[in-house]
C-alpha positions in Angstrom: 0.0 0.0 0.0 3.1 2.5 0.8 4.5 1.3 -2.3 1.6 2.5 -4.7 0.7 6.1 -2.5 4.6 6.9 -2.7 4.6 5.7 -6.8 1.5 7.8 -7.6 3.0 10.9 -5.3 6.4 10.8 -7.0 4.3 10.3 -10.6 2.2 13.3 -9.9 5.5 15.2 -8.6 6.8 14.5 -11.7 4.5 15.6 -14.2 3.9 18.6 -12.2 7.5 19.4 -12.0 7.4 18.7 -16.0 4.2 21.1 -16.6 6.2 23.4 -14.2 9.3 23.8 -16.4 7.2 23.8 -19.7 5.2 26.4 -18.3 9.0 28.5 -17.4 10.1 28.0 -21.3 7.1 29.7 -22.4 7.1 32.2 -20.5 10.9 32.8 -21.5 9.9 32.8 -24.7 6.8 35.5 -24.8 9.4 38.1 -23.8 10.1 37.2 -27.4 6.2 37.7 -28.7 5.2 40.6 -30.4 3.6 43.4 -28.5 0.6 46.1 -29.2 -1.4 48.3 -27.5 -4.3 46.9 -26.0 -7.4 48.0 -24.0 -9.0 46.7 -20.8 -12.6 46.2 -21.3 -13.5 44.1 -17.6 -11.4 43.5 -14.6 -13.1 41.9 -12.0 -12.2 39.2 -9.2 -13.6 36.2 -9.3 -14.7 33.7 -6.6 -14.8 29.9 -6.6 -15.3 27.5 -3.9 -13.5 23.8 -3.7 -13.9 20.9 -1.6 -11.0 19.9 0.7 -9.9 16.0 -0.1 -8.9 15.8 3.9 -12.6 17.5 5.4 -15.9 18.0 3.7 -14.9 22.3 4.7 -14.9 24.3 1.3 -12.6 26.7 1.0 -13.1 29.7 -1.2 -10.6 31.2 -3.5 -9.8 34.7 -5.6 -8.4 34.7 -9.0 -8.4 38.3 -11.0 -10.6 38.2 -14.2 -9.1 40.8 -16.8 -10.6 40.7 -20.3 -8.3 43.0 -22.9 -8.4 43.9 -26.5 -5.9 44.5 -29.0 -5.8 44.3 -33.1 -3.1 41.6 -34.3 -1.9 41.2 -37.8 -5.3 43.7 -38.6 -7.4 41.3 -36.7 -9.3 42.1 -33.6 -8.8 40.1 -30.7 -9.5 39.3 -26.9 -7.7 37.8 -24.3 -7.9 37.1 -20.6 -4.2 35.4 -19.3 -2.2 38.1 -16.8 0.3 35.7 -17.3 1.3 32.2 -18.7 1.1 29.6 -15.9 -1.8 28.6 -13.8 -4.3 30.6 -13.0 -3.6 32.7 -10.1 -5.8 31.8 -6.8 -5.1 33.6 -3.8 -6.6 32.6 -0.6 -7.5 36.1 0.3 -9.8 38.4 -2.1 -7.9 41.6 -1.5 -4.6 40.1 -2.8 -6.9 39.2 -6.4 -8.2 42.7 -6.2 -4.8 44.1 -5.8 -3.2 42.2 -8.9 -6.8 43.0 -11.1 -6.1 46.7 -10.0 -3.4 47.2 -12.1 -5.5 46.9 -14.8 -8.3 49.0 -14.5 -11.4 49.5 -17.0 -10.6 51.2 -19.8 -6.7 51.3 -19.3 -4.4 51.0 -22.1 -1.8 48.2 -21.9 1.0 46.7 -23.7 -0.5 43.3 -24.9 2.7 40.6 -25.8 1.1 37.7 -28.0 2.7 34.9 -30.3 1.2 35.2 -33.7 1.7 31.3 -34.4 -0.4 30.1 -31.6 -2.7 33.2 -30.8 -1.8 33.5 -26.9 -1.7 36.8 -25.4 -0.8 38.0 -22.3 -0.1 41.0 -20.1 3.2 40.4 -18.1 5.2 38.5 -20.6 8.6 37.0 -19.0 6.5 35.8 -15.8 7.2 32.5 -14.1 6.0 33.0 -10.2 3.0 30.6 -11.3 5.6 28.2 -13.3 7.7 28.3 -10.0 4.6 27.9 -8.1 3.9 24.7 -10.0 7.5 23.4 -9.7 7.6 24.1 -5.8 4.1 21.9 -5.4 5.5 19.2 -8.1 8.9 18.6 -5.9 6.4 18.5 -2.4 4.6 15.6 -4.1 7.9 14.0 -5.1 9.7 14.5 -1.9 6.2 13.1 -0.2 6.2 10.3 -2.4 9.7 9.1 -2.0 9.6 9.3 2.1 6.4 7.0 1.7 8.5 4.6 -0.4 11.1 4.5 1.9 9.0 4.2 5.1 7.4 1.3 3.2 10.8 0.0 2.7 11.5 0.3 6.0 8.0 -1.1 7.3 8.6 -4.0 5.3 12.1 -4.8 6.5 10.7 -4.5 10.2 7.6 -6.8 9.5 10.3 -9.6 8.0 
């Protein structure tokens, strides 16, 4: 039983760590996109609730919602991503209404997006949420393997 929680802790570690470092090289690489002025049209903070695995509690998060326009390659276009990684939930609604503040209705912004795939975002170059993602993937792993080696251990006791 310690053998398959510590495999599927140091799988999910893994692929997290993975996603993590994917999600760093793109956002290396939009520092590279090009770049137009854009236009906030909504910037709001939104709510969502989700259920602990441990305790039935919910627990409510805060992500900001920021909805831009800009004209690419004479096309008009919409986007929504601050930033490439996950989304960004904060545990307290002041910290998303701080981050959705700095772009305000009606504000003009410099909007960075890759032609070839259509992406956009606002703060090109930005890997807190790619380092985020790392961070968690290496807890998992680090979980995982001290399961597999108190397992080990267990198992060696037991013989």
């Amino acid at each position: 039983m310690f053998t398959a929680f510590g495999l599927l802790f140091v799988a999910i570690g893994v692929a997290l760590v993975i996603r993590g470092y994917s999600a760093r090289a793109q956002a290396a690489c939009s520092l590279r996109w090009l770049s137009v002025e854009g236009l906030v049209l909504s910037s709001a903070v939104e709510g969502k609730e989700f259920q602990e695995d441990d305790s039935l509690r919910t627990v409510r998060r805060f992500r900001p919602a920021v909805t831009y326009s800009f004209r690419a390659g004479g096309v008009a276009r919409q986007g929504t991503e601050i930033a490439i990684g996950m989304s960004n939930l904060y545990g307290e609604q002041h910290v998303a209404e701080l981050r959705a503040g700095r772009y305000p209705v009606g504000a003009k912004v410099r909007v960075y997006y890759d032609p070839a795939s259509g992406a956009s975002v606002l703060e090109p170059g930005n890997q807190a949420s790619a380092n985020t993602i790392i961070g968690i993937g290496l807890g998992f792993a680090v979980t995982g393997i001290a399961v597999l080696l108190l397992g080990l251990r267990l198992s060696h006791v037991g013989a």
